[in-house]
C-alpha positions as CSV (number, residue, x, y, z in Angstrom):
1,X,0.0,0.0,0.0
2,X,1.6,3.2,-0.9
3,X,1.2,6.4,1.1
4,X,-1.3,9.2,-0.2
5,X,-0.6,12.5,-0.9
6,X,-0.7,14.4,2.4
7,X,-1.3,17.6,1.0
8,X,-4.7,16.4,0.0
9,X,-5.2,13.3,2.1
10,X,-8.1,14.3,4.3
11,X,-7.5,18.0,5.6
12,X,-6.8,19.1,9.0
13,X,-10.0,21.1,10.3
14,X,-8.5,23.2,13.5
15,X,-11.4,23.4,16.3
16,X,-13.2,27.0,16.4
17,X,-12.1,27.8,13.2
18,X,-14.3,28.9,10.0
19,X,-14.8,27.4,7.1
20,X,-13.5,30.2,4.9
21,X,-10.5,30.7,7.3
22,X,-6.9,28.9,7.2
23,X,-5.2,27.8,10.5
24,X,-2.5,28.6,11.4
25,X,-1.8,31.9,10.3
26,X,1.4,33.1,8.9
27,X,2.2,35.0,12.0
28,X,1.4,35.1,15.9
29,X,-0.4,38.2,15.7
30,X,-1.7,38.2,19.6
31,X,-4.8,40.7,19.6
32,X,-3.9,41.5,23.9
33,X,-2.2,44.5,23.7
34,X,0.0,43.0,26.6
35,X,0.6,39.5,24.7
36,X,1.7,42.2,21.6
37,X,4.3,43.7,23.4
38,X,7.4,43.1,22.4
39,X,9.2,42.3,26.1
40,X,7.0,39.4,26.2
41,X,8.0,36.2,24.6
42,X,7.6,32.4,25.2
43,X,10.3,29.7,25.2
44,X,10.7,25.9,25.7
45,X,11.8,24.3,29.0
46,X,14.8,21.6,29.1
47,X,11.7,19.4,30.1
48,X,9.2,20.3,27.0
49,X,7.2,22.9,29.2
50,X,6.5,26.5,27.7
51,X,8.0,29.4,29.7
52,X,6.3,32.7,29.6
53,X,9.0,35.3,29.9
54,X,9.8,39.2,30.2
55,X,12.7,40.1,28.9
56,X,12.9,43.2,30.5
57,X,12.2,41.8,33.8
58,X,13.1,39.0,36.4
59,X,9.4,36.9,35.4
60,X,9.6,33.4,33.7
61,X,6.4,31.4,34.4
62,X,6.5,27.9,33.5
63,X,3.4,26.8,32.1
64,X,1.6,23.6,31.5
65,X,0.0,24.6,27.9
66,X,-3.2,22.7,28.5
67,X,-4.2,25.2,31.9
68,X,-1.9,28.1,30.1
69,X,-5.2,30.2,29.3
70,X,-6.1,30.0,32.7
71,X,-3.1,31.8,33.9
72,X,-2.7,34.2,31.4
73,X,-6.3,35.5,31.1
74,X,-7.2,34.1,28.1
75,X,-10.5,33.1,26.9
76,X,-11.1,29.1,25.8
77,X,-11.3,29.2,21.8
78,X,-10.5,32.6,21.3
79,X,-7.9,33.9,18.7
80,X,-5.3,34.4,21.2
81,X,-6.3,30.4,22.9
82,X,-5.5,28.9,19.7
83,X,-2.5,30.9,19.0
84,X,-1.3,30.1,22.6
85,X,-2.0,26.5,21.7
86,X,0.2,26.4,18.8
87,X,3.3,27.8,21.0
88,X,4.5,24.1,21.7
89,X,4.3,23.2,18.1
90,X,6.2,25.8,17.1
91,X,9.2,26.0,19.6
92,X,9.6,22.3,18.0
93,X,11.5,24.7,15.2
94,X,12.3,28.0,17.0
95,X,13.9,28.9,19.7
96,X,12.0,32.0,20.8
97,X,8.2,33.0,20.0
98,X,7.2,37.1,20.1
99,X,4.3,38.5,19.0
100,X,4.4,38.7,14.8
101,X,6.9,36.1,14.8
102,X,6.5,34.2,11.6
103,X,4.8,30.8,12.0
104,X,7.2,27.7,11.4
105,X,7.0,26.7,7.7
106,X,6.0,22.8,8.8
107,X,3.0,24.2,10.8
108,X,1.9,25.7,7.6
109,X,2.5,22.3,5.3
110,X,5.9,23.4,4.3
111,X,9.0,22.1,3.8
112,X,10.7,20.3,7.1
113,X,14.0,22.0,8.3
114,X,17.2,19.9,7.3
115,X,19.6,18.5,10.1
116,X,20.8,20.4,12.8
117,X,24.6,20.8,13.4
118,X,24.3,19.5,17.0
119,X,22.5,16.7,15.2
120,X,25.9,15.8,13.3
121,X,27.9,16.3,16.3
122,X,25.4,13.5,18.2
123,X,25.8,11.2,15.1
124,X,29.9,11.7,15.0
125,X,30.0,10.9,19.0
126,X,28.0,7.7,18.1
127,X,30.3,6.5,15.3
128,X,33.7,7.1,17.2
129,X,32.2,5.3,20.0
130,X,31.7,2.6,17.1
131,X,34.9,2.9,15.8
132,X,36.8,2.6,19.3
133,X,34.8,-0.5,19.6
134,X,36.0,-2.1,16.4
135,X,39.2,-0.7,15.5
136,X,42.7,-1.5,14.3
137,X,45.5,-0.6,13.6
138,X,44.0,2.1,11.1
139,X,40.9,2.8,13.3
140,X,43.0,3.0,16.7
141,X,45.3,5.7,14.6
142,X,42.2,7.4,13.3
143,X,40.6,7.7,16.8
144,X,43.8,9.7,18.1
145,X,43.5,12.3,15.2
146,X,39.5,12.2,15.4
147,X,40.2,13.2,19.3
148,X,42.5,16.2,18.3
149,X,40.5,17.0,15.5
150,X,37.4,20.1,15.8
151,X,34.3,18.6,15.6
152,X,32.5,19.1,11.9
153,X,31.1,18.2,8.9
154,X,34.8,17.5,7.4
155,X,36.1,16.2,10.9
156,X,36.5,12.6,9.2
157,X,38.1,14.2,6.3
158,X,40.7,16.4,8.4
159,X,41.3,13.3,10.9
160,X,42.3,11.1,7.9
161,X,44.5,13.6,6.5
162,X,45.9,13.8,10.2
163,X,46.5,10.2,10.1
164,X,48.4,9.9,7.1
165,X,50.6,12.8,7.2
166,X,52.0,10.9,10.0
167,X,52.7,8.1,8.4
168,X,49.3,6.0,8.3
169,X,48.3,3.4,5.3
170,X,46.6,5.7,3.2
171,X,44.1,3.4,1.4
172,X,42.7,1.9,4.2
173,X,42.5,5.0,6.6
174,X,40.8,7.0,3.8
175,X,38.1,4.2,3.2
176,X,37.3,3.9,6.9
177,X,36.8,7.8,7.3
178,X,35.0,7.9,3.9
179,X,32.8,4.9,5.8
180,X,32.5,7.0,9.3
181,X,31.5,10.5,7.9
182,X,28.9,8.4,5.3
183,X,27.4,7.0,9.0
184,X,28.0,9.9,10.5
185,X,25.5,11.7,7.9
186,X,22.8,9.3,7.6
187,X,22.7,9.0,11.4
188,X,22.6,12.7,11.6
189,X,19.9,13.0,9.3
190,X,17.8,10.3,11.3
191,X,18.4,12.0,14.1
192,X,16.4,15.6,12.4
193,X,13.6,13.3,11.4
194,X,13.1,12.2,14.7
195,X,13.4,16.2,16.5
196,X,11.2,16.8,14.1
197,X,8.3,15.1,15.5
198,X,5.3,16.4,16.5
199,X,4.1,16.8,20.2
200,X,2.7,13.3,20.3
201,X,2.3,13.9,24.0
202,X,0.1,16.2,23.7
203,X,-2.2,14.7,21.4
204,X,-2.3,11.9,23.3
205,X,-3.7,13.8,26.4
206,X,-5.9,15.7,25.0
207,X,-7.8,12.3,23.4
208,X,-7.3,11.4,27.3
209,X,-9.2,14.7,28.8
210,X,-11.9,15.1,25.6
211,X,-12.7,11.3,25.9
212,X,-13.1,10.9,29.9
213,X,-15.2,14.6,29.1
214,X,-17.4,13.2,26.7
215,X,-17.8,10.1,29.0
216,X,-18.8,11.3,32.0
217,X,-21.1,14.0,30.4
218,X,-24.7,12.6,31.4
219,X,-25.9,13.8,28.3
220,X,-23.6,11.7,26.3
221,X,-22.8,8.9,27.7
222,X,-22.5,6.2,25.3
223,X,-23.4,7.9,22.0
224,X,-21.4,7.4,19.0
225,X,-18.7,9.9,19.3
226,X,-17.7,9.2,22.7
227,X,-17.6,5.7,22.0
228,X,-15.3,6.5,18.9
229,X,-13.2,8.4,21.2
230,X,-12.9,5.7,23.8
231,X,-11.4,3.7,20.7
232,X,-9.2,6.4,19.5
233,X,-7.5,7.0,22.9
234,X,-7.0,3.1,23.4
235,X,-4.6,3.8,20.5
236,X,-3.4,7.1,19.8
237,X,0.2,5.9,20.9
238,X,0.8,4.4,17.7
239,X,2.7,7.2,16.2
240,X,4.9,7.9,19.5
241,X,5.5,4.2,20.0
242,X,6.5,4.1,16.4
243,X,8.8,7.1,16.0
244,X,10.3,6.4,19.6
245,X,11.2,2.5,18.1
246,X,12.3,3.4,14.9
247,X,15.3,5.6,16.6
248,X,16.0,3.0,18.9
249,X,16.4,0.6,16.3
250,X,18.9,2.8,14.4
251,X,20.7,3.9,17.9
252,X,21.2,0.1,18.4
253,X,22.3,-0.8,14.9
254,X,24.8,2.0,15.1
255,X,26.7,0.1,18.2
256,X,26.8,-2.8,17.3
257,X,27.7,-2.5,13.7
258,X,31.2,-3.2,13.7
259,X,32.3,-3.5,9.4
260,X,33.1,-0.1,9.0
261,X,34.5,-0.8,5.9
262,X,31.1,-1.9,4.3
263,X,28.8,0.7,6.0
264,X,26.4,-0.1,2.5
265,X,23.7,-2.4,4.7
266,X,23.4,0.1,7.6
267,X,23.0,2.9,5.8
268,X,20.2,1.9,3.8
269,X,18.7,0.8,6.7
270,X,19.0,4.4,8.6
271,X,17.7,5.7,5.0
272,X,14.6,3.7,5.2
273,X,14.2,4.5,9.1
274,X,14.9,8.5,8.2
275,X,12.1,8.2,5.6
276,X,9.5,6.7,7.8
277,X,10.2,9.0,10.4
278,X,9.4,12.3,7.6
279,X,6.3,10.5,6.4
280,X,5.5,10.1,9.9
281,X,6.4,13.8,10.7
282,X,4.5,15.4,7.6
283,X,0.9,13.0,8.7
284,X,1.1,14.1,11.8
285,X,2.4,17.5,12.7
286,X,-0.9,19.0,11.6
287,X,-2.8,17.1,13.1
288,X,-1.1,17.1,16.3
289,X,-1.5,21.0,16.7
290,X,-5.5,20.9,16.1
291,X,-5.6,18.0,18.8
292,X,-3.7,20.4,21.0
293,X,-6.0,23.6,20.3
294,X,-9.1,21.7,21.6
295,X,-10.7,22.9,25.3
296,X,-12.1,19.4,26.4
297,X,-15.0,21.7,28.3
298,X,-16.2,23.7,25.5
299,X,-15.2,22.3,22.0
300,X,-18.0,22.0,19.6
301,X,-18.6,18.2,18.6
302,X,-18.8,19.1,14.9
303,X,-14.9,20.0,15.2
304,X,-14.6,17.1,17.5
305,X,-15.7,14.1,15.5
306,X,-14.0,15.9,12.2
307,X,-10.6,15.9,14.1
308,X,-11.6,11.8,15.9
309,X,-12.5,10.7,12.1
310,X,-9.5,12.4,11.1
311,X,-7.1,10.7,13.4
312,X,-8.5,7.5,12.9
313,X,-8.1,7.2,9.2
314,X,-4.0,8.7,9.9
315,X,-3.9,5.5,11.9
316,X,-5.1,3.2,9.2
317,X,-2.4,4.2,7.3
318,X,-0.4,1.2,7.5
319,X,3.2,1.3,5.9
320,X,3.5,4.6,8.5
321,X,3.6,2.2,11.1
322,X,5.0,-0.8,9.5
């Protein structure tokens, strides 16, 4: 079964929103005059949480984004509640939000950002520790000048010259860094597909709270919709479980793979693993940042089942998950 487009594979309807309006909107235009100034700004925690801050002043609130409004004075489902609900989607690809900050281009079914250096820095730790693992002569000499060597994209490429200058076999030092920076790369780029995930989390508590809502609402007990939800939170951990597996998979292939000479079988395996993790990335992010601009209190039903029928069908999507 191959995937759909995504672009027009059953279109993510954001709760409260219009028919003849688009969602998100190309900037975080806050209509609070004190959210639109521009010494307030909102960050991510080491944790995950969103921080509220003042630049100009000692205050940085932590929030938890699903009680946010609450704190902030901010009415459920208003412009400013959905923006504010978008803030942990976003600092997935910024580091800072302010008010007319532009929106991140994957929010807005746009292209996904390209590795990270820090990402290539992470996959070059892993494949020394790889190479001091399996190394001889050649690796144990290349492992000296890797240590003395800058970290980089051409670190490989500088450690091998290193190595021969000083008196290493040239053939076989130059294929086993050609090997390492080709590992080093793939893993690298596995590793942006993974940051690169949505907020499953978040999702997944808000099918929690809307569900056990629906449930225990007399007047809905057992109707269709809240049996659907019931279902859909029993497993909306597909994605998470999926993306979390697929990197530890490639982590675990990467430490024990020991021919660095004939890196040809790994890498198409971390290829495969980055691709899944994209497809996964561009079905979901979307979707993810609806889920987390419902209020489980006061969402209309109409947007309710759209986004439930929605999620449903992303999980039938087999090869995603396969």
């Amino acid at each position: 079964m191959a995937l759909p487009d995504p672009a027009t594979f059953d279109p993510i309807v954001f709760p409260g929103i219009g028919a003849d309006e688009s969602w998100p909107p190309p900037a975080f235009t806050f209509q609070a005059s004190w959210l639109a100034d521009a010494a307030i700004g909102f960050e991510r925690g080491a944790g995950g949480e969103i921080i509220f801050v003042q630049r100009f002043g000692s205050l940085r609130l932590l929030l938890d984004i699903d009680t946010a409004h609450t704190a902030l004075d901010i009415a459920p489902r208003s412009r400013d509640f959905l923006l504010l609900r978008l803030m942990p989607s976003a600092l997935r690809f910024t580091h800072r939000i302010t008010h007319a900050d532009p929106m991140p281009p994957p929010l807005l079914g746009g292209p996904m950002v390209p590795a990270a250096e820090h990402h290539l820095y992470a996959a070059s730790s892993r494949v020394i520790g790889t190479l001091e693992r399996a190394a001889g002569e050649a690796g144990n000499a290349l492992v000296r000048a890797l240590r003395l060597t800058p970290p980089g994209a051409d670190m490989f490429e500088r450690a091998a010259a290193r190595c021969i200058a000083e008196g290493a076999a040239f053939d076989q030092v130059a294929r086993l860094a050609r090997g390492l920076q080709r590992l080093a790369t793939a893993h690298a780029e596995l590793l942006a597909a993974h940051a690169l995930q949505p907020d499953y989390a978040a999702m997944e508590r808000m099918v929690t709270n809307t569900a056990r809502e629906q449930t225990r609402s007399g007047r809905w007990t057992g109707d269709l919709l809240a049996h659907a939800l019931q279902q859909l939170d029993a497993i909306i951990t597909r994605p998470r479980i999926t993306a979390e597996t697929l990197l530890a998979e490639a982590v675990a292939e990467m430490e024990r793979h020991s021919n660095l000479l004939a890196p040809e079988p790994v890498l198409q395996r971390q290829a495969a693993r980055r691709d899944q993790l994209m497809e996964l990335a561009v079905f979901w992010q979307r979707c993810c940042a609806a889920w987390a601009s419902v209020h489980a209190e006061t969402v209309d039903r109409r947007d309710l089942d759209a986004l439930a029928r929605n999620a449903l069908r992303r999980l039938q999507l087999q090869p995603l998950y396969g």
